[in-house]
Structures are given as structure tokens and as C-alpha cells.
C-alpha positions as CSV (number, residue, x, y, z in Angstrom):
1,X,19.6,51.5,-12.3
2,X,17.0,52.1,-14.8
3,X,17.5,54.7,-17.4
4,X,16.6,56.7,-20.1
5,X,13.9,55.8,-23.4
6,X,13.8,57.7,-26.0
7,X,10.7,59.0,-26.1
8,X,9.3,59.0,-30.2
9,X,9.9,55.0,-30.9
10,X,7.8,54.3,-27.8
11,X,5.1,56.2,-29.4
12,X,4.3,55.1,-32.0
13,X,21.2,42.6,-45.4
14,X,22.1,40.5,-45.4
15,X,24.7,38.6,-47.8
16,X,27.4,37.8,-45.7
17,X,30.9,38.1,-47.3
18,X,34.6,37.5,-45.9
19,X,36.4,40.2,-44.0
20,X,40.3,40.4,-44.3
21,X,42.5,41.3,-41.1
22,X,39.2,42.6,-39.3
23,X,40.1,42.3,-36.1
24,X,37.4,44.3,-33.2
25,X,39.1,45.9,-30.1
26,X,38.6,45.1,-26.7
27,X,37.5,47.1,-24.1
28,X,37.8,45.5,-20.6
29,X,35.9,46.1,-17.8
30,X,36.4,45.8,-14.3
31,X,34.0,45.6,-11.5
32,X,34.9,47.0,-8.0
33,X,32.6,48.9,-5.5
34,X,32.2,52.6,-5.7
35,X,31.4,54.6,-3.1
36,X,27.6,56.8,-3.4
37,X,29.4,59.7,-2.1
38,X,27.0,52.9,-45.5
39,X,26.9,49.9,-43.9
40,X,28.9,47.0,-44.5
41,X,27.7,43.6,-44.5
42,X,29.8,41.0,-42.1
43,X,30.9,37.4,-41.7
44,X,31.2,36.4,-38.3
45,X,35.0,35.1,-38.1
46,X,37.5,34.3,-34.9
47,X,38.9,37.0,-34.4
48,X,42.0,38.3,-31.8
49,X,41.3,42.2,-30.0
50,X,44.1,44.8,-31.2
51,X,43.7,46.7,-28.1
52,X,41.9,46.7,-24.7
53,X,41.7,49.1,-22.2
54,X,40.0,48.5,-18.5
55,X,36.7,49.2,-17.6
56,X,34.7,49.5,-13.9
57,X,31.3,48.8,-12.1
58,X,29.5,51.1,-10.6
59,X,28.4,48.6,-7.5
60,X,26.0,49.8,-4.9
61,X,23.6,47.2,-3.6
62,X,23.0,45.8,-7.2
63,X,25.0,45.8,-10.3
64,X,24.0,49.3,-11.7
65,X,26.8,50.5,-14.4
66,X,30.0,49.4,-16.2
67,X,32.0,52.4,-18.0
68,X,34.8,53.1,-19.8
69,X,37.1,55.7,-21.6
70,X,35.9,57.5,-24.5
71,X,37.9,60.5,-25.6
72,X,36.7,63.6,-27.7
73,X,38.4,66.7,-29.3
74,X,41.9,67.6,-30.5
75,X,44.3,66.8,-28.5
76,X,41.8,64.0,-26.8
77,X,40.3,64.7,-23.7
78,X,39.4,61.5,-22.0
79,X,35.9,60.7,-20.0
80,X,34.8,58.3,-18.2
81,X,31.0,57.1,-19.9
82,X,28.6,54.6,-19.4
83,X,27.4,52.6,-23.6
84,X,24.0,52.6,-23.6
85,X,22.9,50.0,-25.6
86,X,19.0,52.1,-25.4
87,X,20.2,55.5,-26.6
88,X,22.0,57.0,-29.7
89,X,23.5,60.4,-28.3
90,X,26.3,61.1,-26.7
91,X,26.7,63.4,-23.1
92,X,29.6,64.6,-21.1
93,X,30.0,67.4,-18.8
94,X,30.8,70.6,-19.9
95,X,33.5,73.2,-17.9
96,X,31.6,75.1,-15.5
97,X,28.5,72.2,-15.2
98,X,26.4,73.1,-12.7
99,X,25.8,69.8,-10.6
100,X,28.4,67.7,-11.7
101,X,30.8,68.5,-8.9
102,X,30.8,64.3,-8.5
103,X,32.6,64.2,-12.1
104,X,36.0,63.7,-12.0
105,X,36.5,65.3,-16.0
106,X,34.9,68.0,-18.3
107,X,35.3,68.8,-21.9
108,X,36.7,72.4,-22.4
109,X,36.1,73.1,-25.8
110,X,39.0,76.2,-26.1
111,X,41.5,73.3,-25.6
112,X,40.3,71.3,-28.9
113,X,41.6,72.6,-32.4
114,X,38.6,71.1,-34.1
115,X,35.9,71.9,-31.7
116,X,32.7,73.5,-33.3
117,X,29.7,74.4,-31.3
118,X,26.3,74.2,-32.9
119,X,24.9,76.4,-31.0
120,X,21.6,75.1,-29.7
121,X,20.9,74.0,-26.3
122,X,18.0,72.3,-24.9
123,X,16.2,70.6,-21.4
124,X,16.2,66.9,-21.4
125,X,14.0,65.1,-18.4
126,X,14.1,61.7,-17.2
127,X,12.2,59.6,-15.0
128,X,15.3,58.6,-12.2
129,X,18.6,59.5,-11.5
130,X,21.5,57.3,-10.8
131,X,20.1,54.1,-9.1
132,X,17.0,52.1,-9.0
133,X,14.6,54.2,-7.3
134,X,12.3,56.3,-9.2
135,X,11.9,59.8,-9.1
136,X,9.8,62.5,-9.4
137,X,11.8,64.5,-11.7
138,X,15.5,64.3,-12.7
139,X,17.1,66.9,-15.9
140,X,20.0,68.0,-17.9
141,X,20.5,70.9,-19.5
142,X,22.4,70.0,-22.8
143,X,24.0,72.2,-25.6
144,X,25.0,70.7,-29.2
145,X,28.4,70.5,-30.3
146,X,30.8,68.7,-33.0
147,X,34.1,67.4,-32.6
148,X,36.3,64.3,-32.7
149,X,35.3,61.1,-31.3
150,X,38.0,58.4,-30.3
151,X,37.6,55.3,-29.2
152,X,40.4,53.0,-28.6
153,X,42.6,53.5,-31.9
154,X,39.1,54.3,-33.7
155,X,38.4,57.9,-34.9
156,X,35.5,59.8,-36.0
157,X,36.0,63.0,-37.3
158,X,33.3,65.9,-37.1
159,X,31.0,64.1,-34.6
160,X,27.9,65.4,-33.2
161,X,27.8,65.2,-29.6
162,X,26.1,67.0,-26.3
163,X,28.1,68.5,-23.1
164,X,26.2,69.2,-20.1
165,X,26.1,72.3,-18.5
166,X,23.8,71.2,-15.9
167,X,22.0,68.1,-14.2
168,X,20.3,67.7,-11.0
169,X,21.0,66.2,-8.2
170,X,19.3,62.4,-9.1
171,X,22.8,62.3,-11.1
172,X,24.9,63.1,-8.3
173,X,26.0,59.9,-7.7
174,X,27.7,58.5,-11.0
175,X,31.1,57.6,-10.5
176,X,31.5,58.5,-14.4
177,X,31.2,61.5,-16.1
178,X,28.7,60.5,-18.9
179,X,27.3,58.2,-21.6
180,X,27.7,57.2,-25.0
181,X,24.9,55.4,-27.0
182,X,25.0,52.4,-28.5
183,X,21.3,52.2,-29.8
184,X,20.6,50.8,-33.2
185,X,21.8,53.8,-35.0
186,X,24.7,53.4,-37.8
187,X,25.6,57.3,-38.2
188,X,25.6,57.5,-34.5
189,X,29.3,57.9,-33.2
190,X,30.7,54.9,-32.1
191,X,29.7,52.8,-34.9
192,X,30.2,55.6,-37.3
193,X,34.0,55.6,-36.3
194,X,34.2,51.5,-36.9
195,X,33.0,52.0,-40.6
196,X,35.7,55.0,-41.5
197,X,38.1,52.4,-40.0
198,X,37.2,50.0,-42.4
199,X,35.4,47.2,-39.5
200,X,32.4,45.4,-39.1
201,X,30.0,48.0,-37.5
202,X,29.0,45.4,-34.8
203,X,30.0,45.2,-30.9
204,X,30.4,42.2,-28.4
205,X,29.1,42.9,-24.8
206,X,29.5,40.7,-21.4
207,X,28.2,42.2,-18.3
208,X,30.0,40.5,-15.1
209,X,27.5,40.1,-12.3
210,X,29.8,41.5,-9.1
211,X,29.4,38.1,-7.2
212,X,31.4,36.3,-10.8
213,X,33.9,38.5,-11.1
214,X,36.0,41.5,-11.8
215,X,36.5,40.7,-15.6
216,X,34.4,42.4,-18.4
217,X,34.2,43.7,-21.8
218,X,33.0,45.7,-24.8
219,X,34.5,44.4,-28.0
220,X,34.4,46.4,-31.0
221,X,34.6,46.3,-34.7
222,X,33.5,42.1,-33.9
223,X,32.8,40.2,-31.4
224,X,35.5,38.1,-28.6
225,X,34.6,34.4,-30.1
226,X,36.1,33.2,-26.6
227,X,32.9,34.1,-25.2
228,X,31.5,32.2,-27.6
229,X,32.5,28.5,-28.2
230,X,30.1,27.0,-25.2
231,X,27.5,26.3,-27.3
232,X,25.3,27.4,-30.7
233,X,25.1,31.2,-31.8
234,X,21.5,31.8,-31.5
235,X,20.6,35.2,-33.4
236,X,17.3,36.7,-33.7
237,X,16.5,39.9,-36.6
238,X,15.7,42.9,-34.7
239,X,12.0,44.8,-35.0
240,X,11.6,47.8,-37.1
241,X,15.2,47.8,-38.8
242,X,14.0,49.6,-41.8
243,X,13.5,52.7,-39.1
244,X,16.3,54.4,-37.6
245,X,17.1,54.9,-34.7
246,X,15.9,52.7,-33.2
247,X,15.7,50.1,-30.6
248,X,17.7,46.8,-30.2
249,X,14.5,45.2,-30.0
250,X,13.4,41.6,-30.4
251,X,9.8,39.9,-30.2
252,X,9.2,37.6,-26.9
253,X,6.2,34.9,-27.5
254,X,5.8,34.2,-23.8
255,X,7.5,34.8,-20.2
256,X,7.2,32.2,-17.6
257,X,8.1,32.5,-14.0
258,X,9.5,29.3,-12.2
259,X,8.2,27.2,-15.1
260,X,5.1,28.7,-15.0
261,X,2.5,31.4,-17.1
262,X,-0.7,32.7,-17.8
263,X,-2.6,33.8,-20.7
264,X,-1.1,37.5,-20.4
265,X,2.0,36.4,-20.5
266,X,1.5,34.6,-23.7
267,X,0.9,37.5,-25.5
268,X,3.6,38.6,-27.3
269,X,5.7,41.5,-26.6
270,X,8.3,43.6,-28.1
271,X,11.5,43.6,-25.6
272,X,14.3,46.5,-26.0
273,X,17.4,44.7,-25.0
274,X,19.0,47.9,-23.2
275,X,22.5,47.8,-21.4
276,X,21.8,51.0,-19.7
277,X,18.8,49.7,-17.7
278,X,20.2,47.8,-14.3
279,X,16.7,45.8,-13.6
280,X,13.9,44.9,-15.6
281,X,11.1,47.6,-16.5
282,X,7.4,46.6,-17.9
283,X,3.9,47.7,-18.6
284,X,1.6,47.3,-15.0
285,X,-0.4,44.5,-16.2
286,X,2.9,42.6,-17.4
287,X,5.0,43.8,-14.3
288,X,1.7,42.3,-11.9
289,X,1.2,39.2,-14.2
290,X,4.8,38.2,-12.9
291,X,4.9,39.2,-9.5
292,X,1.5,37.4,-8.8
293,X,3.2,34.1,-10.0
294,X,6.3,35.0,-7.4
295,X,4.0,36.4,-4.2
296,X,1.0,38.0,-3.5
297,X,2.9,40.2,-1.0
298,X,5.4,42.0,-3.7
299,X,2.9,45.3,-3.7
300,X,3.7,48.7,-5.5
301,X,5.4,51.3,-3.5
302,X,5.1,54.6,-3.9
303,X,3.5,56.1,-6.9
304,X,6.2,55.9,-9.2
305,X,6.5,52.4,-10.8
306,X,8.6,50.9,-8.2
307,X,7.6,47.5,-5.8
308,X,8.8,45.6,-3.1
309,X,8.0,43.3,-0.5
310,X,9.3,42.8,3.5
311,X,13.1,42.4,3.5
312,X,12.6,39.3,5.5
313,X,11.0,37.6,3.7
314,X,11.9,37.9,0.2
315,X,15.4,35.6,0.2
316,X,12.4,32.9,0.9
317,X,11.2,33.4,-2.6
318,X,12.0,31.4,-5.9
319,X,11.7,34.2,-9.2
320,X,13.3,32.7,-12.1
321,X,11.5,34.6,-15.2
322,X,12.2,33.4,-18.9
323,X,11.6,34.7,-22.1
324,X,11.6,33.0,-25.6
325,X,12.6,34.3,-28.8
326,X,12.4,32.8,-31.9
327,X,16.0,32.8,-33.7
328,X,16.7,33.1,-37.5
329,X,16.0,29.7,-38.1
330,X,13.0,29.6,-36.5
331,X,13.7,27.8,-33.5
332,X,13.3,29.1,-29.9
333,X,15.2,29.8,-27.0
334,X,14.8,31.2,-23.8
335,X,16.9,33.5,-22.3
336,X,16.2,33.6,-18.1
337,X,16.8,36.0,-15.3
338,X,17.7,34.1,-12.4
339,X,16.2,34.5,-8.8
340,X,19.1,36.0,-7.3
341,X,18.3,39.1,-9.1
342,X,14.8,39.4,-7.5
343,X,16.1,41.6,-4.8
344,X,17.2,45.3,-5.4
345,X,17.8,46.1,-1.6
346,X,16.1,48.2,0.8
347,X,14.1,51.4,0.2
348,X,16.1,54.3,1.0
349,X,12.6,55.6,2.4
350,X,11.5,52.1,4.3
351,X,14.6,50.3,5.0
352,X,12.5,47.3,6.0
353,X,10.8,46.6,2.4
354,X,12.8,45.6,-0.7
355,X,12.6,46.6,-3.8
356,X,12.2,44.1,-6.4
357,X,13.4,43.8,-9.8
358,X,10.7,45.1,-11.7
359,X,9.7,48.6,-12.6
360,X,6.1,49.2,-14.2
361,X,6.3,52.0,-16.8
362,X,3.6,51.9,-19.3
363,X,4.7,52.1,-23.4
364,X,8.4,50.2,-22.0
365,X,9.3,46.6,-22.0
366,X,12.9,46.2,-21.5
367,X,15.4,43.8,-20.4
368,X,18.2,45.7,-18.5
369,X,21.2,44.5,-17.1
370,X,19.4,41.5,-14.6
371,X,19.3,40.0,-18.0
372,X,22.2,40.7,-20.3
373,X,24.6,39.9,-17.7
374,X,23.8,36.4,-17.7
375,X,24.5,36.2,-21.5
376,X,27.5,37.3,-23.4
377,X,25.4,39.0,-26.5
378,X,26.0,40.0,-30.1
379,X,24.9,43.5,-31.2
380,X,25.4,43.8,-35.0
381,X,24.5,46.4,-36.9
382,X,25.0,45.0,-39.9
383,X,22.7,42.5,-40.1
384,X,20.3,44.3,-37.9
385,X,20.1,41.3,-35.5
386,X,21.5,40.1,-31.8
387,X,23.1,37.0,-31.1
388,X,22.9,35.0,-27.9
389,X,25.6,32.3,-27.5
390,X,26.2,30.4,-23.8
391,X,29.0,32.5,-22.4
392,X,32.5,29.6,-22.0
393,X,32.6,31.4,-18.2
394,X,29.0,30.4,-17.3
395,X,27.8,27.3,-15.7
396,X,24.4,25.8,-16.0
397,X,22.5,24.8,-12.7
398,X,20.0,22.5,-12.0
399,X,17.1,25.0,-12.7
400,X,18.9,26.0,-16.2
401,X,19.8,29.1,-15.1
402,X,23.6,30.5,-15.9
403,X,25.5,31.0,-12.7
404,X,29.5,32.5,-12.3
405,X,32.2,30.0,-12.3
406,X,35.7,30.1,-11.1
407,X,36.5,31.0,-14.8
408,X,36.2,34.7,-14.9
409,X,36.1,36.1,-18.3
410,X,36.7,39.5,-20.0
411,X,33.6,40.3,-20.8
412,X,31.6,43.7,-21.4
413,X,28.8,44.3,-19.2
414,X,28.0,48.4,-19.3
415,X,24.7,49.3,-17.8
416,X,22.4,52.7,-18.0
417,X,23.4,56.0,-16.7
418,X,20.0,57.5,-16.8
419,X,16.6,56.0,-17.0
420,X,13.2,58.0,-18.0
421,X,11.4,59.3,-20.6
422,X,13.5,61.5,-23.2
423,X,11.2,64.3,-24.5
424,X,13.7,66.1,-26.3
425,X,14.3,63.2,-28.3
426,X,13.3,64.6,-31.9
427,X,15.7,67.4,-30.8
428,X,18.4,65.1,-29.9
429,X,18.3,62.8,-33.0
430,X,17.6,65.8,-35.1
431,X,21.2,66.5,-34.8
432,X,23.1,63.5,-34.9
């Protein structure tokens, strides 16, 4: 699915010392199919997870989500969210949401000793629902609250979050009750609760394509260095760091399809890297750029961003996309979406076209889930940079692209609840 931006960035440390006994948790995930109905600077060291916990995929088609537990309050009271690596806020259903009927759990606040509610409540829209498709209009209604945040056996005390007290219907769908962000944000909640517990404020993520495997994770407070012995650690500083939040964001110098480009697609382009986005979204003249180098019949439909092209005739086509990235040394490397992601399924509206990997949105270029789950990737916070090793569970094909073998791994891949355009954003980070 493709999910929400934050809506003002759009617009508009690096000594390394030893860590003692740091060793990052492990979240699992595991994919099955749901139904519709203060810094601290950090030395990257081997380390073993202290706990784990298991994960699912929301499955429908494509690969859209992967979520976990995330507790808040006192006692906890335990949701089910999505961690999007492109937002910084945190949103679970309130009792009494109207809309979230789908939701299995909601946060009632007279049940928590240290619950404090801030009092403000606000309308948030977004440009789709659950899914792929665009759609014309999709909201929450949100109120602000504070309470604590647990993760695994991490805890953050007094932490600004959001409970919904009503969505509409493009939400419907999630299997999970919410999401937590993992933007590049170090007072936002999850990494805030690995600095009070003394860890490396960075995170590990794996997103298992369906067709590899049931196996994935979200390590925290570090990264799994299983994932990571296959070859080089390639890491690359993010853009903008001094400005937070912010995007995990990286430049590209060029994108080639199937080996080849053109003089648009040498121009280079800032990328958010954004776990919560299932497919790929671009400007038009980017998004058209690629598709006329795959086929001159992969045409717009609708009005809202989305394109496709004759289901029968798009498992004929060849769409292996890659993008380079200089790394800290300045070498590049190129990180590729293969062709088997090229196909999104039919329109619910035109069941003979298919919709194709790309969304056009002017102002966005981001690398969703058809990417990062090809790649087990670094996110530290840190160092304000990423790092890209060759996942130990991946093969290499002829064409260079990374395919599943029978090795599955545990491995984090957690994709967007919600994608669109956040225009309460200054609201919502006002109060984090």
C-alpha cells in the first residue's frame, strides 16, 4: 500500500566509540494471508537479540504491511501497529472509534494509572486507505494524549501519542489496529525509549517478500549481524540531518530500467526510504520516464496517480529498476527492484488492467516496500545514515537481482498503514 507523507518536509556524529552489553531486541515477523474482510554515538558490534516477539503480513495480492505489538499505558494495553519508517507519530484506536469496528483492540484511557490527555484533537487526511489504490479522500480524526510507551522490555515514560476516535472507511481493511513511526526523529517514541534504556538509538529491518518466506524482523537497540555477513556494509549519510524530523532520505544519481536510462533519469533525486509505502511512488515525469523504458502501453488510470496496463499482457514484460547511491566512502551501489514486483494486480474497478508498481504524486519520491524488502537495511539514528548489506538469506540471479532462497531468515519487513498527504503535520509534530 502506499501511505502517508508528512506534509511540511515535502515543502520546502559521528565518533564511533565501544558499547558494553548492548545488545538490540528482536521483533519477529511473520507473514501469512489476511483476509480483506541526547543522542548517543554507536559502534556497530555482533550482537545476540534479548527478546523477540512474532510479527505478521498483511497479504492481499501484494505484500502491503508487516506489524507488530506495541503496548501503551499502565498496566500495558497491547496493539497491534504497523512502524513506519516515513512518519514520526504514533496512532491507535481509541474506545468508542467510530469506523474501526475491523480493529481487534482500543486504548481505554480510565484503565491506565498514568494516562494524561492533552486535550487537543485535530482532522488528519490522506491520499488512500489500506491498499494500493488511490483515493479520493481517506481521514482520521485524532486527539492528543501522553502515557507510557513499551516496547518489548523497553519503556518510555510520559510519551506523546494520538488515539483515534474516528477513520473512514479506506481504513477498514487493516488487520492491525494502528501505527507507530519510525521517521528520523530521536525524541519520537520508539527511539526515545532505546536511549532511557541505555541502547544504541538505531533499528535493523528485513521485509520478507510472501513468496520467501514466513520469517521477519525489526531489531532494536542494534542491528541482527546475521543478516549481515553476505557481503560489505554499504552506508550512505542521510539528507537534511541537521533538521528534525525528518525523512530517512538518501540522494540517487541515476535510475536505470533493465540496464537502461535517459537524461531524466540521470538527474538526481532525493529518495525517502519509507517502510510504510508497499510500492514505489514518484513525480509524473519520473514515474513516465520509467514506464516508457518498460512499455508504451502502461498508461495512467484514473485521475489519481495510479497506472496499469492489460492483465494479459504484463507477466510478458521485463521491469528491473535500479538506483545508485553513493556510500560514505564514496563509492556506489545500486540497490534494484526486481520485475516480479511490476504487477500490483487487478483494478478493483477494471479487473482486466493491472496496476503497476508505480504511483505519480508530485513533491514524493519514495522507495516503499517493492524495495526494502529485497535488502536487509540499517536505520541509525545515531549517525544519521542507512546501511545496506546483502541479506545471508538472499540469492543473487543472473540479472543481479536478490531473489528468496530456501534459507528463510528472521528478518523485519513492516510496510505503511496509510499513505497521503499529512496536512496536520505541524500540528502533529508540534506535540511530540
Amino acid at each position: 500500500m502506499v501511505k502517508r507523507l508528512q506534509f511540511s518536509f515535502l515543502l520546502t556524529l559521528i565518533h564511533l566509540i565501544p558499547l558494553i552489553n548492548a545488545e538490540p531486541a528482536i521483533l519477529k515477523l511473520k507473514s501469512q494471508p489476511v483476509p480483506r474482510t541526547a543522542r548517543r554515538t554507536a559502534q556497530f558490534t555482533k550482537r545476540q537479540a534479548n527478546a523477540s516477539e512474532p510479527l505478521l503480513e498483511y497479504f492481499n495480492v501484494t505484500d502491503l504491511q508487516w506489524y507488530g505489538n506495541i503496548s501503551f499505558g499502565t498496566p500495558p494495553q497491547t496493539f497491534t501497529v504497523v512502524f513506519d519508517t516515513g512518519s514520526t507519530t504514533a496512532e491507535i484506536p481509541a474506545i468508542g472509534c467510530q469506523g474501526c469496528q475491523n480493529q481487534l483492540d482500543a486504548f481505554d484511557s480510565k484503565n491506565s494509572s498514568t494516562f494524561v490527555d492533552l486535550g487537543v484533537n485535530n482532522t488528519v487526511n490522506f491520499a488512500t486507505g489500506v491498499g494500493v489504490n488511490p483515493s479520493d479522500f481517506e481521514s482520521v480524526n485524532l486527539r492528543a494524549v501522553r502515557d507510557t510507551m513499551t516496547i518489548l522490555n523497553f519503556s518510555a515514560p510520559q510519551t506523546n501519542f494520538f488515539l483515534i476516535t474516528k477513520q473512514t472507511a479506506g481504513f477498514a481493511a487493516d488487520p492491525f489496529d494502528g501505527i507507530v513511526g519510525m521517521g528520523f526523529n530521536p525524541n519520537q517514541s520508539v527511539f526515545r525509549a532505546l536511549e532511557l534504556n541505555n541502547k544504541p538509538v538505531m533499528f535493523g529491518l528485513q521485509l520478507t517478500a510472501k513468496s520467501v518466506g514466513d520469517d521477519a524482523e525489526l531489531t532494536l537497540g542494534g542491528y541482527d549481524a546475521s543478516k549481515a555477513t553476505a557481503g560489505p556494509l554499504r552506508f550512505s549519510k542521510i539528507l537534511h540531518a541537521n533538521v528534525t524530523p525528518n525523512f530517512w532520505s538518501l540522494e540517487s544519481s541515476s535510475i536505470a530500467v533493465n540496464g537502461k536510462s535517459s537524461s531524466i533519469l540521470k538527474t538526481p533525486l532525493e529518495m525517502v526510504f519509507d517502510s510504510g509505502t508497499s510500492n514505489l511512488v514518484f513525480q509524473q515525469n519520473i514515474t513516465e520516464a520509467i514506464y516508457s523504458l518498460i512499455s508504451p502501453k502502461i498508461v495512467p488510470h484514473g485521475t489519481l496517480g495510479a497506472y496499469g496496463i492489460p492483465c494479459s499482457e504484463i507477466d510478458s514484460l521485463t521491469a528491473d529498476l535500479s538506483f545508485t547511491f553513493t556510500d560514505t566512502s564514496g563509492k556506489t551501489f545500486d540497490l534494484i527492484v526486481p520485475t516480479s514486483e511490476l504487477n500490483l494486480g487487478p483494478f478493483h474497478d477494471d479487473p482486466n488492467t493491472c496496476q503497476t508498481l508505480i504511483n505519480s504524486l508530485e513533491g514524493f519520491n519514495i522507495l516503499g516496500a517493492s524495495l526494502l524488502k529485497h535488502y536487509y537495511s540499517i536505520w541509525d539514528v545515531d549517525n544519521a545514515q542507512m546501511g545496506f548489506p546483502i541479506n545471508a538469506s538472499l540469492s543473487t540471479n543472473s540479472t543481479g537481482t536478490q531473489t528468496g532462497s530456501g534459507n528463510k531468515s528472521s528478518a523485519v519487513r513492516l510496510s505503511v498503514q496509510w499513505f497521503g498527504l499529512l496536512i496536520g503535520f505541524a500540528w502533529l509534530t508540534s506535540l511530540i
